[in-house]
C-alpha positions in Angstrom: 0.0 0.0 0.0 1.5 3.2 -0.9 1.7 6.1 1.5 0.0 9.4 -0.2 0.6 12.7 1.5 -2.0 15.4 1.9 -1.8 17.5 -1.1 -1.9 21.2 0.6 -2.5 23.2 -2.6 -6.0 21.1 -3.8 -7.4 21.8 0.0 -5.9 25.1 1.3 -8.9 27.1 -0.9 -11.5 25.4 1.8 -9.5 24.5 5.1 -6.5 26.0 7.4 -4.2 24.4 9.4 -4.3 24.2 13.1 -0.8 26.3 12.6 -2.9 29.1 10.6 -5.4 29.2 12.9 -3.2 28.7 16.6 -1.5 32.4 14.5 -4.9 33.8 13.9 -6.4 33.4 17.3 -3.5 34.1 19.5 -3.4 30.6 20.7 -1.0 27.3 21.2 -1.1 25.3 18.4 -1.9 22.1 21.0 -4.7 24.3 22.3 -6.0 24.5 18.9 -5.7 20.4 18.4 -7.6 20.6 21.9 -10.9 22.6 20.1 -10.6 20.1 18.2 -10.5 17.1 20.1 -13.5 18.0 21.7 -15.2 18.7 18.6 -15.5 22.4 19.9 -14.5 23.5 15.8 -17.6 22.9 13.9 -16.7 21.3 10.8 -13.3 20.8 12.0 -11.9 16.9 10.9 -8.5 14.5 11.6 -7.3 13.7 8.0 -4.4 11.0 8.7 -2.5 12.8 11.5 -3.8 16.5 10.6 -6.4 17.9 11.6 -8.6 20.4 9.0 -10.5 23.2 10.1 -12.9 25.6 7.7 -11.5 28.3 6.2 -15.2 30.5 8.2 -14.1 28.5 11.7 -14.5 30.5 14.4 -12.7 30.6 17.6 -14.6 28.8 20.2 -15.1 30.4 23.8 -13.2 29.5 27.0 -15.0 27.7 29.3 -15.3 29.4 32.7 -12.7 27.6 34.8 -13.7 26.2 38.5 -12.0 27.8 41.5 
């Protein structure tokens, strides 16, 4: 079975990175992944070992932490 790298150019016009958007927001890059692992990124998916979020995605609030 061959090995087949994501091709960047055929889905940057519809998805960023968790890198673009960890710059964008003013957040960790694992924080991002985080969003995402809790499905907190609507329309946010794991392709192989990235994970694709909408070009539209919006940063999700912080949950209010307990004291």
């Amino acid at each position: 079975m061959a090995y087949h790298k994501i091709d960047w150019e055929l889905i940057s016009y519809r998805f960023k990175r968790v890198k673009d958007c960890a710059e964008e927001w003013g957040i960790s890059k694992r924080r991002v992944q985080i969003y995402c692992e809790e499905d907190r990124i609507e329309g946010a998916f794991k392709c192989g070992q990235y994970w694709l979020i909408p070009k539209d995605a919006k940063k999700p609030p912080e949950k209010e932490r307990k004291r």
